[in-house]
Structures are given as structure tokens and as C-alpha cells.
N, C-alpha and C positions, 0 to 999 in steps of 0.2 A: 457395342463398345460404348464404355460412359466415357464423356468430354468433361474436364472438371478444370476449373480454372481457379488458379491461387488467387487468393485476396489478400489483404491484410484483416479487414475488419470485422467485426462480428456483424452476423448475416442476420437476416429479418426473422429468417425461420429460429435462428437458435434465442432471439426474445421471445419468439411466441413461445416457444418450450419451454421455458424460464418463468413465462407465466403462467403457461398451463399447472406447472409442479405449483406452484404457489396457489394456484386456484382449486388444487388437487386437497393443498391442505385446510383453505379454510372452508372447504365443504366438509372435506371430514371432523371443524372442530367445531362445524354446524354455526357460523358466524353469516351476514350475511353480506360481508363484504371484506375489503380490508383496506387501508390508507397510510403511505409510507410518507413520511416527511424529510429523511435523510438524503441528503444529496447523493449521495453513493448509492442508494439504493434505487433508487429513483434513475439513475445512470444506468446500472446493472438490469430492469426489467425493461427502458424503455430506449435506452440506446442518445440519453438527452442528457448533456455536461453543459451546467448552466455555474454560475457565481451565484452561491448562497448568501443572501444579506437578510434584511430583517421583512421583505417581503416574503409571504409565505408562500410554498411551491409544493406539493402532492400531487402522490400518483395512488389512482381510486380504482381498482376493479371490482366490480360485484361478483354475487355467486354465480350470476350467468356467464361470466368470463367478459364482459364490459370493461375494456380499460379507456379511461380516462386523463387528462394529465389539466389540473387547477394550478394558472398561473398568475402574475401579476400582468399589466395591460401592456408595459414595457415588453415583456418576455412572450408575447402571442404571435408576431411571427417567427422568433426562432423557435418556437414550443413546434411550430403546424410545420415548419420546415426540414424538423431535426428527430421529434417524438415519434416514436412506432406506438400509436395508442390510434385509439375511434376516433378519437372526439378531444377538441382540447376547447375547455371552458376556461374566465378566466374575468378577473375583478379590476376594480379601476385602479385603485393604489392601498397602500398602508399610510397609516391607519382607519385615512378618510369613513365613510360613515355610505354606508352599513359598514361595518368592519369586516378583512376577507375571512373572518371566522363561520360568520353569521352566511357569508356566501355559499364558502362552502358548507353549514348546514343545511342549504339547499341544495345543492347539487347531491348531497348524498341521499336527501330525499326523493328527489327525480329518479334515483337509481334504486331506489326500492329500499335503501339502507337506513334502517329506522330505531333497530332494537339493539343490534349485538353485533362491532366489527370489530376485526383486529386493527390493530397498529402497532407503531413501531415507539411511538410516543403519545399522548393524553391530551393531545393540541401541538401547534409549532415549537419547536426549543427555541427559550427566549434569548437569543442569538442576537448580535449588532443593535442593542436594541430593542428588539421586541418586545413589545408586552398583550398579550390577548388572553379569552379563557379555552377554559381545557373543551378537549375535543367532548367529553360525555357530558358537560355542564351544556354548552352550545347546541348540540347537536340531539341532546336526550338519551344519548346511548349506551349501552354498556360496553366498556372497553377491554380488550382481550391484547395481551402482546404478542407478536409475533416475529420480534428480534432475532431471539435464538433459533429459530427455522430459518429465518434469511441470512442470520449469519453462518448457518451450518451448509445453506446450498450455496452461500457466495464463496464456502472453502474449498469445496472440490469444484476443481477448474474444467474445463474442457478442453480438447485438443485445439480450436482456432483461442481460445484464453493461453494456453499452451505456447501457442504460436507464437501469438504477442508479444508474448514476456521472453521468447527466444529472440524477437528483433527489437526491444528491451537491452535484452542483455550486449547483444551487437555493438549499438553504440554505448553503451555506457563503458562497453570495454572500451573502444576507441577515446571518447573523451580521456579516459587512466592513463592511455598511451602517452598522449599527449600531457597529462599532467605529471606525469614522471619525467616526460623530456623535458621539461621545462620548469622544473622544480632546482631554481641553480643557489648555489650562497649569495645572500645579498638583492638575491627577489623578495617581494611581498607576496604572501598568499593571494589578494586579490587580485594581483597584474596576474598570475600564472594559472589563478582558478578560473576569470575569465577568457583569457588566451585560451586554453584549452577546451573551457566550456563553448565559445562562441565558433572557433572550429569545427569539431566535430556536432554542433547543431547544423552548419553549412552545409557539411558533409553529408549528414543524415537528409536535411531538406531535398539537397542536390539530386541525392540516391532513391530515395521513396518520390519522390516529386510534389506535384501540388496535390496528392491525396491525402499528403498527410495530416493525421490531427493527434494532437497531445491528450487534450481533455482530460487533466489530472492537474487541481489546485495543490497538491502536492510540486510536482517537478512538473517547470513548463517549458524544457530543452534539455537535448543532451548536456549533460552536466558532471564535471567530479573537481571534489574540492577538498577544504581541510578542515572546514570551520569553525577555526581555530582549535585543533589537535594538533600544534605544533610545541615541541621541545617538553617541557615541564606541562605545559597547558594539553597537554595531549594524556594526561591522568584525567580528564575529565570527558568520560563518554560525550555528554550533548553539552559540550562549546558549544560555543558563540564565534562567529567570524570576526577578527578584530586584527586585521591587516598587518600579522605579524609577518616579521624581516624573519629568511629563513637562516640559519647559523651551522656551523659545522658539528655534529656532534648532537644534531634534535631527533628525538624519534617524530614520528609523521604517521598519523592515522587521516588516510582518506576516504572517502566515499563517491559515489559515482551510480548515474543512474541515466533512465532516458522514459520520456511518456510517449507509448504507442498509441491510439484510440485509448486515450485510459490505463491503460498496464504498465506496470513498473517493475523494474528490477530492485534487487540492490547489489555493488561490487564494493569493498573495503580491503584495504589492505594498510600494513606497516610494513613505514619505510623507514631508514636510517641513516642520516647526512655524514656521510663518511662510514669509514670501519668502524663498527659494533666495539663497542667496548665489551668486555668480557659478561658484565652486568646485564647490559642491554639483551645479549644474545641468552644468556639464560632466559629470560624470559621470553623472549620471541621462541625459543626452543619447546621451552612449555604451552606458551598459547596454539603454535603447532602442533602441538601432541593435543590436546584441549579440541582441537576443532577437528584433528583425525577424530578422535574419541566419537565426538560427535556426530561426523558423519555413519561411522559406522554403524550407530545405533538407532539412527531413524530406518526405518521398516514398517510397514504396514502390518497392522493390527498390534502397535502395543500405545499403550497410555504416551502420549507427551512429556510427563511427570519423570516414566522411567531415565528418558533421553536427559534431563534437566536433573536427575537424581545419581547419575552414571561420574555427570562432570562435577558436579558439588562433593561427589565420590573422590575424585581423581584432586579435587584443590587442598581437601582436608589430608590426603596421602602425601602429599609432598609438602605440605607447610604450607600451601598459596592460598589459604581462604582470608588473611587480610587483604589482598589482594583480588578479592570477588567484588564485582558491585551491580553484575545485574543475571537475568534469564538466559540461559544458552541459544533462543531465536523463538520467531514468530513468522506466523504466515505472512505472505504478500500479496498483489493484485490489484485491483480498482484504489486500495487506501496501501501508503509505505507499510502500516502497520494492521495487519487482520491478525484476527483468531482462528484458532487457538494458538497457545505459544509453548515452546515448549520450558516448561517452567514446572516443579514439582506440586506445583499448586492448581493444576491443568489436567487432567485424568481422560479429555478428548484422546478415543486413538483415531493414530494415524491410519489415514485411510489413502490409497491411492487416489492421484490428482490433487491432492495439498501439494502447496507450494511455500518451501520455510525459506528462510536467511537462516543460516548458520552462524553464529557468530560466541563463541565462546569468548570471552576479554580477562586478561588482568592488568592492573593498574597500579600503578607507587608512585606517590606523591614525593615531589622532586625529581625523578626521572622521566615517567611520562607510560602514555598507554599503548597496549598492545593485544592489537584483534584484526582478523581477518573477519571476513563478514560474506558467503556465497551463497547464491541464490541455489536452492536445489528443489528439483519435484521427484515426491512417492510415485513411485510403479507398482506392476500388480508383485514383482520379486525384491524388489529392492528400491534404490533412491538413484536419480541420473542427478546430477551437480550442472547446472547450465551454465555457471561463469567459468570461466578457462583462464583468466588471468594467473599469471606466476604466485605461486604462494612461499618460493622458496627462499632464504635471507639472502642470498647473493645476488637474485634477480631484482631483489629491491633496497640494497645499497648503494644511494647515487656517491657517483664522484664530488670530491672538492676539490 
């Protein structure tokens, strides 16, 4: 009999696996090491969610499978307490003298890494600040990228990635609950996006207990809000939060999410302060039909492109392409936004364990926007849809 006990969080074994595939490739592209500077990335191989500033922070494996994690002097005992690597090396400050470029051109030395590694970038990205020189200038070597392999294995997720982003979607639903109950005329978005958000973080805390951890400078609590997609201002995908008084009569595009160890959902809906005027429901009708559409069409093994090519199909057929203003979704996980997306400019297929937001939208200036937004994953037959919240217009028509 096997005993298996549920966790939440990703296990020691499935970094090492994680590294191994990475170490699988850069032997195969004959390089002899390689060095991530991205904080997500660096997250993703070594299990370490730190605050990126202008201090520089990599994670170094050689071809012998050596991992490494080079920090700032600040970040040395969260790095030894937190890192699933060998060895964590690690310099006094930025910019001070030697500078952590030159350091770490020694450390990659010590490692054997002399002529040809990949990376993910040519030195630190000059972030908060920063200014140093490129990794092949410093260090003598020839630089190889290796972006596109980390972001093609950070796209098919695993079954405890899986997991995650199923207790993800858990509270991000509950936060919605809650912002729908309390979304009345004559609240401001702020009072009711915290009210709701600071509850159901309680809630979640309360539930998972003290094991929990976010580790996601994206979303750092359960949270759903509007930020500012209220009324006419809800024609604009990415508002800005600006404490608008809610009215009778507004459409209302929310969002809603929650960070697991890292994993993120997303949940969106439109809502309607009072009865839909005949207008309004036209187009909620359509964004409806828009995001069935959608779902239907994601499946394993076709281009992205076709999924994003189907709806642009369906806006041009009924008159709504003034009324377009973005991609039908993208992946999710460690970052709100991964790759690939689905967008006719995007030719990645889908493969099972991708994980999209769906979100077809249309928009009219002077009345406001309209999008659903649900988190779904590829199977080896088809797509499961992980958020469960109400999509349907009566269930998101509050009272006045």
C-alpha cells in the first residue's frame, strides 16, 4: 500500500525534475552552463520568491547539474533558508566595488563556465536602477538564450501546478462573492474592494493555516476588485483604481484572484447596477456567445492563432470589430500573464497542461465594457474550465 499525503506546495523532487529537463537542454545545445536572472524564473527552478530591485540575484547550474543561487549579502539567509540549490554564494552590495558583475564572473569561473552559457538575459536587466555590464563583456563568454525553452516548460504545468491554481481559484471565487455582496449604490469601489478583499484573505489564512505563502509580486491576497471598470470607465480594459461612487445603471467589470506558493488564477466578470437596458444586454449577450465560442475552440494540438482567429471571425459577422480591443487570452501561472496567448499572431499549439484565461471583451465608449474572464486547463481530450462562478446576466444583476 502507498501512504501519500496531500500538500499544497511544490515538492523538492519536482525542482529537481525541473532542473534536470533544463540541464537535459543545455547539454544538448553543448553550452556549459546556464544563468537565469528573471525572478520568475529563478522562482520556478529553485522554489526562492524574493523582491527584485536593483540588486542583482541568479541562479547558475553547470553542465554537471551544479546549481547555484548568487545573491546580494542582504538576501543570504533567506536565499540558504528558502533555495533548493548546493550552494548559495553571494556579494556585499550594489554597486560597491568589485561590482556583483565581476563576482559573479567568478563564480562562473569556479564552475567551469568559461566559454559558452545560456541565459535568459546578456547581464542583469537594468531594473530600479541598475546599471552594470553585459554578462559576455564581464565574464568573456559567449551568450546563448534560453528564454524560449523556459518559457515553453514554464507553459505546461504539472498536476501539484494544477493543484495550486485549483486552491487559487477557491478563494479568488470567495473574494467575488463577497464583492458582489457588497457592491450597493452609493459605495465606493475602494470601501467594497477592500471589504471583500481583506475577508476572504482571513478566510483563506484561517483555512490553509500558517503554511501559507503567496510568493507572487503580482497578487499578495485574496483579492477582487474593479479598478476602476466602473460605469463608462469600464470601456477601458486596464483602468486604473480611482475610487469611484457606484450608480444605478453602471456596467461593472471585475477581477478576482488569489496567490498560492506562487500560482495565480484569474476570475472576471460583468455585472449591471440595476436592469440591463436593452443596449447593455445586447452586448453582454454577445460577449457571452464570444467567450462560449472560445471555449469551445481551445483543444489540444491546434495553433493558438486558430482560437483568436475563430472570435475575430465571429466580431467581423455581426458588426462588433469597433468594438474589439484586445487578444481572446493567455496563459497563467508563476506570472498573471505567460505565454503563449491566444492571439492570431501566436502559432504555439495547444498542448495539454497549458493553462489560459479566456477572456473575449467588447467595449463602447460611453457605455462601458463587457468580459468575462475564466481560468481554464488543456486535457489530453479537451479543456476543464476551473472557475465556477456565474456567467449568466441574471446572476450578475445587482439590486438598487
Amino acid at each position: 500500500m502507498t501512504l501519500t499525503f496531500t500538500q499544497l506546495k511544490i515538492s523538492d523532487a519536482e525542482y529537481k525534475q525541473r532542473c534536470d529537463k533544463l540541464l537535459s537542454h543545455i547539454q544538448t545545445e553543448g553550452v556549459e552552463g546556464v544563468v537565469l536572472f528573471d525572478g520568475d524564473y529563478i522562482k520556478y527552478y529553485t522554489g526562492f520568491a524574493f523582491i527584485p530591485t536593483e540588486r542583482p540575484i541568479a541562479f547558475v547550474m553547470n553542465a554537471q547539474g551544479e546549481r547555484r543561487l548568487f545573491v546580494p549579502r542582504l538576501e543570504l539567509e533567506h536565499a540558504q533558508a528558502n533555495a533548493i540549490v548546493d550552494a548559495v554564494n553571494h556579494y556585499q552590495e550594489y554597486p560597491d566595488n568589485p561590482h556583483p558583475m565581476n563576482v559573479l564572473a567568478k563564480m562562473l569561473d569556479e564552475m567551469g563556465i568559461r566559454q559558452t552559457i545560456g541565459a535568459d538575459n546578456d547581464g542583469y536587466p537594468w531594473i530600479f536602477g541598475y546599471r552594470g555590464p553585459a554578462l559576455a563583456e564581464v565574464a568573456g563568454v559567449n551568450v546563448k538564450s534560453v528564454r524560449i525553452f523556459v518559457e515553453n516548460q514554464m507553459a505546461i504545468k504539472s498536476e501539484a501546478e494544477i493543484n495550486l491554481m485549483r486552491e487559487s481559484v477557491k478563494w479568488g471565487h470567495l473574494a467575488h462573492v463577497l464583492l458582489q455582496r457588497y457592491t450597493v449604490v452609493g459605495a465606493t469601489e475602494t470601501e467594497v474592494s477592500q471589504r471583500a478583499s481583506n475577508e476572504a484573505t482571513r478566510a483563506m489564512l484561517d483555512t490553509i493555516g500558517p503554511i501559507h505563502r503567496g510568493q507572487n509580486q503580482f497578487v499578495d491576497r485574496a483579492m477582487a476588485d474593479y479598478r476602476g471598470q466602473i460605469g463608462r470607465n469600464a470601456a477601458i480594459p486596464h483602468a486604473l483604481a480611482a475610487n469611484i461612487t457606484f450608480q444605478p445603471g453602471d456596467v461593472l467589470v471585475t477581477g478576482a484572484s488569489a496567490p498560492v506558493w506562487g500560482y495565480v488564477s484569474e476570475l472576471e466578470r460583468t455585472m449591471i447596477m440595476g436592469p440591463p437596458t436593452d443596449e447593455q444586454k445586447y452586448f453582454f449577450d454577445h460577449m457571452l456567445a464570444l467567450q462560449d465560442l472560445a471555449l469551445a475552440e481551445i483543444e489540444p494540438g491546434k495553433p493558438c492563432s486558430a482560437v483568436d482567429r475563430s472570435i475575430r471571425d465571429y466580431f467581423a459577422k455581426h458588426d462588433l470589430t469597433p468594438y474589439w480591443k484586445h487578444h481572446t487570452g493567455h496563459t497563467i501561472g508563476l506570472r498573471y500573464h505567460e505565454g503563449p496567448f491566444l492571439d492570431i499572431g501566436d502559432d504555439t499549439i495547444i498542448q495539454p497542461g497549458m493553462i489560459f484565461t479566456v477572456e473575449p471583451g467588447l467595449y463602447k465608449d460611453g457605455l462601458g465594457g463587457f468580459r468575462h474572464s475564466d481560468t481554464a486547463v488543456v486535457t489530453e481530450d479537451g479543456l476543464e474550465v476551473l472557475t465556477y462562478y456565474p456567467r449568466d446576466l441574471e446572476s450578475l444583476t445587482l439590486p438598487i
